[in-house]
C-alpha positions as CSV (number, residue, x, y, z in Angstrom):
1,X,21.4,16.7,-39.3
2,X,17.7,15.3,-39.2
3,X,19.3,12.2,-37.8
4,X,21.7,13.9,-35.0
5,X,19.1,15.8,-34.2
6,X,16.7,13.0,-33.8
7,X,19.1,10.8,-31.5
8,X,19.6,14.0,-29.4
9,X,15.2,13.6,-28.8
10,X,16.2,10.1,-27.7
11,X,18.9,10.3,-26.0
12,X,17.4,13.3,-24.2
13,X,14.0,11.3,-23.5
14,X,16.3,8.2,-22.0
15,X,18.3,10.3,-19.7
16,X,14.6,12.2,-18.6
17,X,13.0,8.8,-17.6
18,X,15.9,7.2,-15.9
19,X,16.3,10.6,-14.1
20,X,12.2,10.5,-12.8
21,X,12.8,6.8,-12.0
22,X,16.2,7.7,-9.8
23,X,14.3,10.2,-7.9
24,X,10.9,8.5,-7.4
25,X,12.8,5.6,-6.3
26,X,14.8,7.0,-3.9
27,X,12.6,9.3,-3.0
28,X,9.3,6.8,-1.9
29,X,11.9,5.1,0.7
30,X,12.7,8.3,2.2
31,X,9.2,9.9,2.3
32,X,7.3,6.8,3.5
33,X,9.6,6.5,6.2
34,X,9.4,10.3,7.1
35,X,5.5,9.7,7.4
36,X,6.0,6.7,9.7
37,X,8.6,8.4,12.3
38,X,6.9,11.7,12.1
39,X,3.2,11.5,12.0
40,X,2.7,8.0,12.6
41,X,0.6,7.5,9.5
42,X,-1.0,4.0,9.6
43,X,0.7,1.2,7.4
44,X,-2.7,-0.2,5.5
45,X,-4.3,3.0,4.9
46,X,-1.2,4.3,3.6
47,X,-0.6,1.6,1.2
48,X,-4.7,2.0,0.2
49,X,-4.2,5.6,-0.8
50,X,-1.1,4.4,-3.0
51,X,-3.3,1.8,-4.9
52,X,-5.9,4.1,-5.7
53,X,-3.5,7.2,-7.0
54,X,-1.9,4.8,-8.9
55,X,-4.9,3.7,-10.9
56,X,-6.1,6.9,-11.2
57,X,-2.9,7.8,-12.7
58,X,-3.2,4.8,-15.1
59,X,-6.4,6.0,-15.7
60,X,-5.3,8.9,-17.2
61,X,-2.4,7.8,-19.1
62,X,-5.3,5.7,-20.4
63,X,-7.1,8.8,-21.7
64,X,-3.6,9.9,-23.1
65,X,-3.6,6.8,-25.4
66,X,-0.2,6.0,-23.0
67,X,-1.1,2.5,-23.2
68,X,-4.5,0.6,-24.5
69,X,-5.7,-1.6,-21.6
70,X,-6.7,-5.1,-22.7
71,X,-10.1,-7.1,-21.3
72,X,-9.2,-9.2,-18.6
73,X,-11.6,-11.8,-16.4
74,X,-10.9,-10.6,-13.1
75,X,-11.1,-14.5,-11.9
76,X,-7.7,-14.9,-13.4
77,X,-5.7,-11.9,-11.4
78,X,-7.3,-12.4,-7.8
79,X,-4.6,-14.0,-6.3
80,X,-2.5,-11.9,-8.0
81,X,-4.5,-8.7,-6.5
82,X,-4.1,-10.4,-3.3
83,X,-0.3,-11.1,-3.1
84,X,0.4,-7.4,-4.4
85,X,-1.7,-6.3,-1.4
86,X,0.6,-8.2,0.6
87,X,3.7,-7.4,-1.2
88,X,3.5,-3.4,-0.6
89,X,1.8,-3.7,2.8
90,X,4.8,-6.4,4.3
91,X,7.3,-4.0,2.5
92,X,5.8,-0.8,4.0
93,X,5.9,-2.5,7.2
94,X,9.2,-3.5,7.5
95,X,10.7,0.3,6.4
96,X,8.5,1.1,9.4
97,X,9.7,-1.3,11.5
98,X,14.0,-1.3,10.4
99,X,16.1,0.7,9.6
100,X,16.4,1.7,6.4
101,X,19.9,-0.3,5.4
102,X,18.4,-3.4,6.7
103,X,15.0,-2.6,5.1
104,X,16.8,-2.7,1.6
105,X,19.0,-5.7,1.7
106,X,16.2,-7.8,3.1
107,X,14.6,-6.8,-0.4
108,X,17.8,-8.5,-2.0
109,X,16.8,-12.1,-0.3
110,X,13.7,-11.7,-3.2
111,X,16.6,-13.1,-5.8
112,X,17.3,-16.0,-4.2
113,X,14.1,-16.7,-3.0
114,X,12.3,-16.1,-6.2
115,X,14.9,-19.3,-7.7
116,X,13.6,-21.1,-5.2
117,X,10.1,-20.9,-5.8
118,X,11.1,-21.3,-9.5
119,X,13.3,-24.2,-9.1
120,X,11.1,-26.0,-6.5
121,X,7.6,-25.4,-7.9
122,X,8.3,-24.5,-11.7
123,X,10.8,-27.3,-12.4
124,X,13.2,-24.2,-13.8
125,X,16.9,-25.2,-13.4
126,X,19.6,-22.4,-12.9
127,X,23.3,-22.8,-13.6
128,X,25.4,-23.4,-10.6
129,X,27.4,-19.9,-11.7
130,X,24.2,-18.5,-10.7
131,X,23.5,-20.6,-7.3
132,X,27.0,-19.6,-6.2
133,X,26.1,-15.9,-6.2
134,X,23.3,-16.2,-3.8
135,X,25.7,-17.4,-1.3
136,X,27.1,-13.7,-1.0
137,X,23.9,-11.7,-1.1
138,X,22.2,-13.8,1.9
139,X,25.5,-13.9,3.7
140,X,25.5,-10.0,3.5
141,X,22.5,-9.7,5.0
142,X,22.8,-12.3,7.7
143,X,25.4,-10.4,8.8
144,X,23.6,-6.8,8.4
145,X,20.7,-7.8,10.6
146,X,23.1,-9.6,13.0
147,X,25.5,-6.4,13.6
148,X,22.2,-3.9,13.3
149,X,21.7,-2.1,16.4
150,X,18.1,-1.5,15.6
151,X,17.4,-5.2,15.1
152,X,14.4,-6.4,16.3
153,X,11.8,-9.3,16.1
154,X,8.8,-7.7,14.7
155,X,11.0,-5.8,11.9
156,X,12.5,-9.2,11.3
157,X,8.8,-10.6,10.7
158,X,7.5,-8.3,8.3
159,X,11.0,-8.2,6.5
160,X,10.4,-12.0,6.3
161,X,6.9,-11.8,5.0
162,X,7.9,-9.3,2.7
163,X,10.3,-11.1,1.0
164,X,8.1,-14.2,0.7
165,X,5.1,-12.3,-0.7
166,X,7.1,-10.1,-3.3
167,X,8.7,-12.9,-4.4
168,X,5.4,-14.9,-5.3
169,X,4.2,-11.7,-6.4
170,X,7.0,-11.2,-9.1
171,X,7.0,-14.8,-9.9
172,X,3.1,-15.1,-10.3
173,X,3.7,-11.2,-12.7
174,X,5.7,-12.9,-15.5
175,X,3.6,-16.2,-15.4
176,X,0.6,-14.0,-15.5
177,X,2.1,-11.8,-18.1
178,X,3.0,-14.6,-20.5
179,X,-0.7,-16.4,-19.4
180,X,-3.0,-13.0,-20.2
181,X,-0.8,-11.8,-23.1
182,X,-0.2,-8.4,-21.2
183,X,2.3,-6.2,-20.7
184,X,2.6,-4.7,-17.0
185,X,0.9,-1.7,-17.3
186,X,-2.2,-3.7,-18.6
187,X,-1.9,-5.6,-15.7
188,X,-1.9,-2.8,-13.4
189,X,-4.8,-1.0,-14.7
190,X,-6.5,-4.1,-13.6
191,X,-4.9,-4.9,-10.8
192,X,-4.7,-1.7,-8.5
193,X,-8.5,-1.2,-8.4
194,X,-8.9,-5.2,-7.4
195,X,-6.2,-4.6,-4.9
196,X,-8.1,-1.4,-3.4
197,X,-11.4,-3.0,-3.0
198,X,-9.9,-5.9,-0.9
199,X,-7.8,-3.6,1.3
200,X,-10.6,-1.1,1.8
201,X,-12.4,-4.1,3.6
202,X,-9.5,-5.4,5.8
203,X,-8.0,-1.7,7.2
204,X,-11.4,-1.0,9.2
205,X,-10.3,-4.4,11.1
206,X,-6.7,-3.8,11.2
207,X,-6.4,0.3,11.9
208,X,-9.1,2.6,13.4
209,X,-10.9,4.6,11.3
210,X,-11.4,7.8,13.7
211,X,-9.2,9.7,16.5
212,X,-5.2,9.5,17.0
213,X,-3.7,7.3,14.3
214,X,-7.0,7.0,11.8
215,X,-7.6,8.1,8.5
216,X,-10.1,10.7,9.3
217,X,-8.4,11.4,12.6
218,X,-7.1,15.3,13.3
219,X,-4.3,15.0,10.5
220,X,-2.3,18.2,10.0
221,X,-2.3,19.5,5.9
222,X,1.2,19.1,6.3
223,X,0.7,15.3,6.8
224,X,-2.3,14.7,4.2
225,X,-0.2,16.5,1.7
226,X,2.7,14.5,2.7
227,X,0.7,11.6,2.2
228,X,-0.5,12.8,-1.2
229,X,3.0,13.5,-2.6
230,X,4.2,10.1,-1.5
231,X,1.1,8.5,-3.6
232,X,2.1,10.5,-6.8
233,X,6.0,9.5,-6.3
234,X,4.7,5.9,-6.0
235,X,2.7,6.2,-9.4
236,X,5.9,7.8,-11.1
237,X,8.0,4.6,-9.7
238,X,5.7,2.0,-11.8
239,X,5.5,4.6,-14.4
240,X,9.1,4.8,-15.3
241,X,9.8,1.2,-14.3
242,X,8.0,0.1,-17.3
243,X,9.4,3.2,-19.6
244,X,13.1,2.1,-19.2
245,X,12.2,-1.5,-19.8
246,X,10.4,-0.7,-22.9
247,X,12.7,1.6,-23.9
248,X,16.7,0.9,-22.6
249,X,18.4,-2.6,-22.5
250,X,18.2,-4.6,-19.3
251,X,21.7,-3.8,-18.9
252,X,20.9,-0.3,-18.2
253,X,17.7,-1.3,-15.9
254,X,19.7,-3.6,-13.9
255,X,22.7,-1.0,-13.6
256,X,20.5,1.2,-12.2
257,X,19.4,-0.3,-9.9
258,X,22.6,-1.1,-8.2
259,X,23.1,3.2,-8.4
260,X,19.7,3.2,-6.4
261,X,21.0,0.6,-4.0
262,X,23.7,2.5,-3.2
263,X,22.2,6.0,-3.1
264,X,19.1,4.7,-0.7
265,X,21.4,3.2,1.6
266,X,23.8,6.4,1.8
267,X,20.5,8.4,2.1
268,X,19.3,6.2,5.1
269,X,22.3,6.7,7.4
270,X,22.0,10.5,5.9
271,X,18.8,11.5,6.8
272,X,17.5,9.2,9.5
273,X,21.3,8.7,11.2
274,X,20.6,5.0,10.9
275,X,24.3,3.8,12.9
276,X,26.4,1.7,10.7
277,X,29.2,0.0,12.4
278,X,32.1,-1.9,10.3
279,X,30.8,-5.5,10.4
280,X,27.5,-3.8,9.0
281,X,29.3,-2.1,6.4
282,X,31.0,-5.1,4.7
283,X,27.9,-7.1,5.4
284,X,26.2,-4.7,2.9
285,X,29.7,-4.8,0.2
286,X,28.5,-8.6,0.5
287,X,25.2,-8.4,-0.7
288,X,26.2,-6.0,-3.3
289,X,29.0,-7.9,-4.6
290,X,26.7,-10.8,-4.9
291,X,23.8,-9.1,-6.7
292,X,26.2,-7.7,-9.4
293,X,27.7,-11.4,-9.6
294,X,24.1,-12.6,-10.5
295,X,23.3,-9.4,-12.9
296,X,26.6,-10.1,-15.1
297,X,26.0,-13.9,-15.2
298,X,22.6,-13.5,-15.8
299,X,22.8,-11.2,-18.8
300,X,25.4,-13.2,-20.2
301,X,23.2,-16.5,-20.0
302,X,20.3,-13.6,-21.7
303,X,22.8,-13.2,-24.5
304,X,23.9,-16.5,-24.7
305,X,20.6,-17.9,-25.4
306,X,19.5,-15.0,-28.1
307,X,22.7,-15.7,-29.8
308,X,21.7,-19.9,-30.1
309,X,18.2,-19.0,-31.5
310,X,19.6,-16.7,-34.1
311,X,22.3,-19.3,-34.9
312,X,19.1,-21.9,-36.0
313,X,18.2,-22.2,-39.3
């Protein structure tokens, strides 16, 4: 009984985190791009506010012995403060700047862009099984941006940049990771404040500070606590990212994230009537086929390799 009752606590616990995780996830896309068609909220400043919420937030899971952060020389994470800067302002900038189906499957071109990086500058080799599947996911969204009625140059720039930068970003995470001895939170708590202070000097240069369109300009409380919300749901995003990794398979984390996929994209033509004509529509069943493709093959290489190092005497 002690048992059932026990698994129940679990189980319950599991389904609460990947529940928070589904609707911060979702719900971030949706709210940042409310703020940008609505009230115009700048990009930087936006992105600022995040950083800061979210090390405050980390600051008090801190206090609630959540996690124990670890000494780190901040030398060693300042390109890494950098390219996370970059990462969530080029994202930001490209949901303001696309719609939101093209927004997310430019996010897919990270896979295949991260295995370059790896396999050009890391020496890491990848099974052709693997290679194959990228041909899908950038076909997909070659075709979504071509057949996207709302395509344009600028959105296609900071798409582009977005990709590139998250991809060093996620690439320079695990080496840094691995490096430091540090598990992501730890990295985080370090990380966000680092990443504040240098974006708190480059918005004065990049958005006005005062009047229409600045941080202290005439904002409604509708839009500050707009703004606000969307900084907490971003906290709960990295919160429960690195719940269901620590405690569900990668399985379930890379399942879910195919859901989310699916449900943002729905939401998008939802919410914001983003048009979506047919050529769009199997562009995105591209992409999606592929990324599956790579999750299966992956996890099977995963188990594969576990399976060999258990098998050594």
């Amino acid at each position: 009984m002690a048992e059932q009752l026990l698994s129940f606590s679990a189980n319950r616990r599991i389904i609460t985190g990947l529940l928070v995780n589904l609707l911060s996830s979702i719900c971030i896309v949706f709210i940042n791009k409310w703020i940008y068609v609505h009230y115009g909220f700048p990009n930087m400043t936006l992105t600022l506010i995040h950083f800061v919420v979210t090390w405050l937030g980390l600051y008090i899971c801190h206090r609630m012995d959540v996690f124990s952060p670890k000494n780190l020389p901040v030398r060693r994470i300042v390109w890494l403060a950098l390219s996370f800067c970059g990462f969530v302002a080029f994202t930001n900038l490209s949901l303001q700047n696309n719609s939101i189906g093209t927004y997310q499957l430019a996010k897919a071109m990270t896979t295949p862009v991260i295995i370059l990086i790896q396999t050009t500058y890391y020496k890491k080799t990848f099974s052709t099984k693997i290679k194959l599947t990228l041909v899908p996911i950038t076909l997909g969204v070659i075709l979504n941006s071509y057949y996207d009625v709302r395509f344009n140059l600028l959105g296609t720039v900071f798409a582009s940049l977005g990709v590139l930068v998250t991809s060093l970003y996620q690439v320079w995470v695990g080496a840094k990771q691995h490096e430091l001895q540090v598990n992501s939170m730890q990295l985080l708590y370090y990380q966000a404040p680092l990443s504040s202070g240098f974006l708190l000097c480059i918005v004065p240069l990049f958005e006005p500070l005062t009047g229409d369109g600045g941080i202290f300009g005439p904002w409604s409380l509708v839009a500050l606590m707009t703004v606000l919300f969307s900084s907490v749901v971003a906290f709960l995003v990295n919160l429960s990212i690195y719940w269901i990794i620590g405690n569900t398979s990668a399985v379930t984390y890379n399942m879910f994230g195919h859901f989310k996929f699916c449900i943002t994209l729905i939401g998008g033509y939802l919410l914001f009537h983003d048009p979506l004509s047919l050529n769009q529509a199997l562009g995105i069943l591209c992409t999606l086929a592929g990324i599956l493709l790579y999750t299966h093959f992956k996890l099977v290489e995963q188990e594969e390799g576990k399976s060999r190092l258990a098998q050594r005497p």
